[in-house]
MILUMNU-63372 format. One line per field, with one value per residue (C-alpha): residue in three letters; y, x, z. Coordinates in nm, 3 decimals, always signed. Layout:
N
residuo ALA	...
y Y	...
x X	...
z Z	...
END
This chain:
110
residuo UNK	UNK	UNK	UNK	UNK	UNK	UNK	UNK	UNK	UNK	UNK	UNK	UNK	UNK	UNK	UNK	UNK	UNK	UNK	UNK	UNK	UNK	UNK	UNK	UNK	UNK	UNK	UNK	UNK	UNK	UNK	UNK	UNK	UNK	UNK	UNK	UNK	UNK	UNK	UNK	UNK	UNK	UNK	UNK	UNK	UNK	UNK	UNK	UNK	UNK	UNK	UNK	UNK	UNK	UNK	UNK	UNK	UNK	UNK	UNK	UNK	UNK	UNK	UNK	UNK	UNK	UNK	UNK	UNK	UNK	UNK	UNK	UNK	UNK	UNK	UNK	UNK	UNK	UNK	UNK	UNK	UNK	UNK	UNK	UNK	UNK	UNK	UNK	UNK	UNK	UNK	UNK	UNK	UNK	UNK	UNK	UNK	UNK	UNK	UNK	UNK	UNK	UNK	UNK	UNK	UNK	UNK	UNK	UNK	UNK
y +9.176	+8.802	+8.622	+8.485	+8.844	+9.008	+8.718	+8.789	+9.172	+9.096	+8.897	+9.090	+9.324	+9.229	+9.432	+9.274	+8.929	+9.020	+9.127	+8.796	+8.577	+8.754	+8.698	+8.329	+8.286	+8.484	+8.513	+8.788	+9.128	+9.496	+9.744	+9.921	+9.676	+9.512	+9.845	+9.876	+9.596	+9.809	+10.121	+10.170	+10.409	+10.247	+10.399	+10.240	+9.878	+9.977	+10.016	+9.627	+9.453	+9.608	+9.472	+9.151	+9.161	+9.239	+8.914	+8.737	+8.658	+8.799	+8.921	+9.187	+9.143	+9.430	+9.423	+9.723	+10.010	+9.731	+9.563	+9.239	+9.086	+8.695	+8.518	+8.326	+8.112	+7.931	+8.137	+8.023	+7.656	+7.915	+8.018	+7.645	+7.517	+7.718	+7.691	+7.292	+7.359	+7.584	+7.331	+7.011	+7.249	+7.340	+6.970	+6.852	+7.097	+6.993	+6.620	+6.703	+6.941	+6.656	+6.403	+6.645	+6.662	+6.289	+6.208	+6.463	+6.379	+6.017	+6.156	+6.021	+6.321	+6.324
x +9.011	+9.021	+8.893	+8.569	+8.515	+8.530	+8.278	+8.047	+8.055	+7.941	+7.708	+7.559	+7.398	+7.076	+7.129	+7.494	+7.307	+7.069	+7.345	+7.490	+7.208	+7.128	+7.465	+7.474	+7.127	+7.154	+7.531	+7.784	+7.647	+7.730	+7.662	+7.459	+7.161	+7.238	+7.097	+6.803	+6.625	+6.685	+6.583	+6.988	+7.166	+7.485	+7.710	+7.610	+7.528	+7.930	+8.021	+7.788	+7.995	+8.329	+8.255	+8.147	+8.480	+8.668	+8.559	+8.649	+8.265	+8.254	+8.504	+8.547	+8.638	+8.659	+8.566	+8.614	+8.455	+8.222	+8.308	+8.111	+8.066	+8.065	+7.992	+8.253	+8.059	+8.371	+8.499	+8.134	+8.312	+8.508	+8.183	+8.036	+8.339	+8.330	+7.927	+7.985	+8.290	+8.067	+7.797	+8.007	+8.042	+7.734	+7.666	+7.876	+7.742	+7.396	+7.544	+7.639	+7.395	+7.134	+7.348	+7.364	+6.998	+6.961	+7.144	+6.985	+6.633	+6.696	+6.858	+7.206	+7.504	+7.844
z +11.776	+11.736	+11.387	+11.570	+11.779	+11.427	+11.285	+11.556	+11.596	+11.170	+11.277	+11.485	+11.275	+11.098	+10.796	+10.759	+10.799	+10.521	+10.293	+10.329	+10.309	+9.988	+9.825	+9.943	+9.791	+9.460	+9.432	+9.349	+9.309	+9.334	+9.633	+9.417	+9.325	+9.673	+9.787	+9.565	+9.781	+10.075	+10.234	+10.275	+10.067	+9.859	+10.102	+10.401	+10.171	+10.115	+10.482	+10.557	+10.293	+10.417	+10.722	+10.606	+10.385	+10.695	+10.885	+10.558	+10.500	+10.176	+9.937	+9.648	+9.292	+9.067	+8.695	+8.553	+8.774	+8.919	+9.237	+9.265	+9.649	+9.644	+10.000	+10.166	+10.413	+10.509	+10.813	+11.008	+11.038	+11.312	+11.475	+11.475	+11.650	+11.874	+11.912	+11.948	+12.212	+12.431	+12.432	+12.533	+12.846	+12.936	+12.870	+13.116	+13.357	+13.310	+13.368	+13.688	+13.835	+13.715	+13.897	+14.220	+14.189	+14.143	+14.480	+14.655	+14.587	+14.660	+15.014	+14.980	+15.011	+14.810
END
């Protein structure tokens, strides 16, 4: 799976998004009183952040027996590259079906 397919399939998930919002808003904190302001159990608050970690979104640092999650917002520069390269595209598309449609409605052909 490529960087941006693993950003994405992250993502994707609402609860994942949550998780990440709330660390980027509040900062570091633990799976455990990331899941008290959730109906999830720690365990699956675990599993969210491990995939978050895995598409380098957020990243673990242990103190003691505590592991603290800290958003990394930097791989989404990825995702709005590529956001901003699909769009030039469909852009130029646009430009020329708009053209097409110009010539056509003024009854001149290619």
């Amino acid at each position: 799976m490529s960087a941006l397919d693993e950003l994405f399939a992250a993502l994707s998930d609402p609860t994942r998004r949550a998780l990440f919002d709330r660390l980027l808003r509040d900062g570091p904190d633990t799976a455990t009183r990331l899941a008290q302001h959730t109906t999830l159990t720690r365990q699956a608050v675990v599993k969210h952040l491990q995939a978050l970690v895995e598409a380098g979104l957020a990243e673990p640092q242990r103190r003691g027996r505590e592991v603290r999650y800290t958003a990394t917002p930097e791989p989404l520069a990825t995702v709005v590259a590529w956001l901003t390269e699909s769009s030039r595209g469909w852009d130029r598309r646009t430009a020329r079906l708009a053209s097409v449609s110009r010539r056509l409605a003024s009854g001149r052909r290619q």
